[in-house]
C-alpha positions in Angstrom: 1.5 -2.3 -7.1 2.5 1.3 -7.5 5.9 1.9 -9.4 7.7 5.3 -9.4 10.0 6.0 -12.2 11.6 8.2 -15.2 9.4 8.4 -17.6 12.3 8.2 -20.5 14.1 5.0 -18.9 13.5 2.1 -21.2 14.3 -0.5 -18.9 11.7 0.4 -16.1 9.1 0.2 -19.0 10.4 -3.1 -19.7 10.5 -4.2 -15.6 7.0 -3.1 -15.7 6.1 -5.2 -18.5 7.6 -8.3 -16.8 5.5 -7.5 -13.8 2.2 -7.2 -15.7 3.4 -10.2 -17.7 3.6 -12.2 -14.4 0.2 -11.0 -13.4 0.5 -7.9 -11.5 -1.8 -4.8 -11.5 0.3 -2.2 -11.8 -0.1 2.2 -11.4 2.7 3.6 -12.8 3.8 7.4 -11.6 6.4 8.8 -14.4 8.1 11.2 -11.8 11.3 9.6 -10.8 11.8 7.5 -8.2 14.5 9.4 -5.6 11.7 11.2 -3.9 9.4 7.9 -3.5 12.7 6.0 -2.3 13.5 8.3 0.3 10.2 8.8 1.8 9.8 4.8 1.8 13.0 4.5 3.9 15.2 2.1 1.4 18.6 3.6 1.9 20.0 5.4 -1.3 23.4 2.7 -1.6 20.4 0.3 -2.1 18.7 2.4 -4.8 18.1 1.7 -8.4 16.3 3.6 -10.9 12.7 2.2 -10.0 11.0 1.9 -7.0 7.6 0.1 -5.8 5.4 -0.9 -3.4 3.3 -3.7 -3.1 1.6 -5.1 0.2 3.3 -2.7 2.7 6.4 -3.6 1.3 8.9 -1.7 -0.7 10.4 -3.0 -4.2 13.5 -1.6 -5.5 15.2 -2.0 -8.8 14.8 -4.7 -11.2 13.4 -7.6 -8.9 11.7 -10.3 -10.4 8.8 -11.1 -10.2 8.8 -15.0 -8.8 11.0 -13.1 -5.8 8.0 -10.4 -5.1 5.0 -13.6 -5.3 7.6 -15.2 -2.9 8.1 -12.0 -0.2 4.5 -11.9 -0.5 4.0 -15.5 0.2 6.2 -16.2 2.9 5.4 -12.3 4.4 8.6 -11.9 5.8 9.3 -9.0 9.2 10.8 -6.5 6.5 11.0 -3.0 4.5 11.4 -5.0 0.9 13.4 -6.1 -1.8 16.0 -4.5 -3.7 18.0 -5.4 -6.5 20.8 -2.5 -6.1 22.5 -1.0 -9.5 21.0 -2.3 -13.3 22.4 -5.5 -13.2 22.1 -7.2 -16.6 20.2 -10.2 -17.1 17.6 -9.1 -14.6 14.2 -8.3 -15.7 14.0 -5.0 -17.6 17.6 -5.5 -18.4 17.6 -8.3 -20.3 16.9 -7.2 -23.6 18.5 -8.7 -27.1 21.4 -5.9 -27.0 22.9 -8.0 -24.3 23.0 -11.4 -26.3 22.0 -13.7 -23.3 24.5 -12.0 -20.9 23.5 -12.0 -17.4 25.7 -10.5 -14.6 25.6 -12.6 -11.4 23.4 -10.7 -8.8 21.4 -10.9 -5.5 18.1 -9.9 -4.4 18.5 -8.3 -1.3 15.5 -8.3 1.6 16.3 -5.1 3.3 15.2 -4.7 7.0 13.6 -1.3 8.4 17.1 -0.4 9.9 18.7 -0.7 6.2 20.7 -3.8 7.0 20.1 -6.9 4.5 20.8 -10.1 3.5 20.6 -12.3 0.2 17.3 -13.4 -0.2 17.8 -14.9 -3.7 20.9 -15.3 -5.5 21.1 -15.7 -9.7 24.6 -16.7 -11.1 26.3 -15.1 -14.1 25.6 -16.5 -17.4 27.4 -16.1 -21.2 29.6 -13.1 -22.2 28.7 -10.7 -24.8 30.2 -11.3 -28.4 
């Protein structure tokens, strides 16, 4: 898997650790990911601070990894996978600081044309203190 991202943003280092974690082999490229997203074709109101690929297929944003072993499983006629935004609760963004917090949030499978639908869905879960 190659991952573009900031090299000073915490929670891609910790999105990349879930992903190694979970068995992936991963090259990291600390140059920001806007550059990489464009070129790939995931449209920018998609976008997230990380962006990868994997298999021909494009991984944006904190997507876990049991979604990725899935889109590669079922091999799916698509771009990729984005999780738009930093929602909390998803891998890299799930850290102690958020006391078991999780905002509700879809992982989206994005087609080559930039439409998409839900291709997972994880509920909301606890409020901070």
């Amino acid at each position: 898997m190659e991952i573009w991202k900031d090299p000073n943003c915490g929670c891609c280092q910790l999105w990349v650790e879930h992903l190694q974690a979970n068995g992936f082999k991963v090259n990291v490229r600390d140059v920001g990911n806007t550059a990489a997203r464009q070129r790939l074709g995931m449209p920018e109101k998609l976008g997230s601070c990380h962006t990868a690929t994997v298999q021909g297929y494009v991984i944006e944003g904190h997507v876990p990894a049991a979604d990725i072993r899935r889109l590669l499983k079922e091999r799916p006629l698509a771009l990729g996978l984005s999780v738009p935004g930093m929602p909390i609760g998803s891998p890299g963004m799930d850290g102690p600081e958020y006391k078991g917090k999780k905002d509700a949030f879809d992982v989206l499978l994005v087609q080559k044309d930039g439409t998409f639908k839900s291709f997972q869905r994880y509920p909301a879960h606890g409020r901070m203190v």
